[in-house]
N, C-alpha and C positions, 0 to 999 in steps of 0.2 A: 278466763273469767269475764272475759266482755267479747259480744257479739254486732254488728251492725250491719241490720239490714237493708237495705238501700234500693230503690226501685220504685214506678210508679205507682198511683196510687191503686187500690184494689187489686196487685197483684199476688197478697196472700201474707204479707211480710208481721201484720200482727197475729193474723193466725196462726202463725208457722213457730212465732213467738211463743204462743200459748202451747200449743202442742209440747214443744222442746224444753220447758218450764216441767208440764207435768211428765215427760215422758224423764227427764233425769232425777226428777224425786220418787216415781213411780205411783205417781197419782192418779188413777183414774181419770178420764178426760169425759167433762159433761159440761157444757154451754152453760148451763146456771151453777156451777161450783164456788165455793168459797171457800178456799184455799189462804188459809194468813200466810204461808209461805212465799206466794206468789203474788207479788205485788205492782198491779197497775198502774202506770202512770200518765198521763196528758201533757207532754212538755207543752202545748200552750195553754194550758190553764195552770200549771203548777212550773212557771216560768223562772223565773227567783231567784237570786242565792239563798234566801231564807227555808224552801221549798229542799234545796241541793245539801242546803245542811240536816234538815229536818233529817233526809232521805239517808244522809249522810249516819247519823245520831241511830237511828234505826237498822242501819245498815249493820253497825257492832252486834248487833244482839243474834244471837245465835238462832237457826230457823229453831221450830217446835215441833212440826210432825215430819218433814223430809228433812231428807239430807243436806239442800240448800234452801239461801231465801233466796228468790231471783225477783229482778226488777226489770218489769219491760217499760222501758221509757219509748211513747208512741211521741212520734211526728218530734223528734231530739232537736231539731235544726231551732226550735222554738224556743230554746234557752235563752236568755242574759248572756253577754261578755262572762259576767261576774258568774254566774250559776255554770259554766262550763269550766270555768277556773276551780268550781271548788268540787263538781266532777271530775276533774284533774285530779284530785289529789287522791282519792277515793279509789278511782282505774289505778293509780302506780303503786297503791299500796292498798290493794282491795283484803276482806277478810277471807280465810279459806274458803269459807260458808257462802260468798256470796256471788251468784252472778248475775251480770249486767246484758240487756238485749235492747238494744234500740234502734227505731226503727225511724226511717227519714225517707220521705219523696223528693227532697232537695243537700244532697249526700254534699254539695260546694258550699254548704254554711254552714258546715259542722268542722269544728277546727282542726285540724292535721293532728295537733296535738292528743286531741279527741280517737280521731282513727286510726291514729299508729297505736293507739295500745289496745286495738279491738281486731279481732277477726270480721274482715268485710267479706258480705255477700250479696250478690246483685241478682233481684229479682226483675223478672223481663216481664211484658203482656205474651198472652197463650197467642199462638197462634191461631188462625180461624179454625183448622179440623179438629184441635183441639179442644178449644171453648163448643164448637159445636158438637162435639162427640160429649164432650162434658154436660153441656144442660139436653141431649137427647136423654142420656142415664136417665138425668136428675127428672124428667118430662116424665120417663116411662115408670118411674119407680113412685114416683106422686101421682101416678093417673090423670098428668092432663094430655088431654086428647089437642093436640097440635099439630100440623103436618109438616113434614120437610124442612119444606122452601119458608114456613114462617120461623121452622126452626135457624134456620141459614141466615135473614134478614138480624133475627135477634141476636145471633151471636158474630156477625158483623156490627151492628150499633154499640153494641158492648165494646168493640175497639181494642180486644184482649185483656180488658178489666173484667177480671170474676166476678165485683160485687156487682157493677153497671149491669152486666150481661143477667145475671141472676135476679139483679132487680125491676129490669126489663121481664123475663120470663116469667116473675113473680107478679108483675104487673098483670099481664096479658091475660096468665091463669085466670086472672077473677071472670075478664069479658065474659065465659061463655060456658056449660058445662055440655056443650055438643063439640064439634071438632072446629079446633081455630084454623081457617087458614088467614089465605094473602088476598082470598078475593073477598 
């Protein structure tokens, strides 16, 4: 009933999120869905105990079109003392309906208490052949005309961050609609 994903940043862990929300209600998975089911969260903007109870009060009610309501709580470490305390209570004695996924780049300020009643999983950076076999795909399949070695530099600068590496590639695309390279 609870999941924690742990790893650095941009290495997939809210998206992986999202997928695993819709893929156990059998939702359809589309970038702009709105889903009451599946409910978002910002642990540092909705930091709180008052946030944790809300979550909490909402948390009873039973989903409406899937079979659960799940709550990805993104960047978790950003709780209160107090708001992890009364996520405590919640994880020990969660509703059938409900599961919990949250996600942290800083997995040592989320309390023991916290991760002993979650399934942890540790998300790494890609390695270079990989980030770079990754945005070749993505290069070939969006028709930007980029060579190799420019391809090679950007998915080194990326640093095994998918979003860096992607938003570098995303960058570059605009420069030029002839072929990018490095000279």
């Amino acid at each position: 009933h609870a999941y924690l994903f742990i790893g650095p940043r941009g290495t997939g862990k809210t998206s992986v999120a999202r997928i695993f929300a819709h893929e156990v209600n059998n939702f359809e998975y589309e970038l702009e869905d709105d889903y009451v089911d599946i409910v978002e969260i910002d642990g540092a903007s909705n930091r709180g105990i008052d946030n944790i109870r809300e979550l909490r009060e909402k948390a009873a009610i039973a989903p409406t079109s899937g079979k659960y309501k799940i709550y990805i709580i993104d960047e978790v470490h950003m709780l209160t003392k107090e708001a992890f305390n009364a996520l405590l209570k919640t994880l020990e004695e969660p509703p059938a309906h409900v599961i919990f996924i949250m996600a942290t780049t800083d997995a040592h300020k989320v309390p023991i208490t916290i991760t002993s009643r979650a399934q942890t999983y540790t998300f790494k950076l890609a390695d270079g052949k990989v980030m770079l076999d990754h945005i070749k795909s993505i290069a070939k399949k969006e028709n930007i005309q980029i060579a190799d070695d420019a391809l090679e530099i950007i998915a080194k600068r990326g640093g095994g961050s998918f979003r860096d590496t992607l938003s570098l590639l995303d960058q570059i695309s605009t420069l030029s609609d002839d072929l990018i390279t490095t000279s």
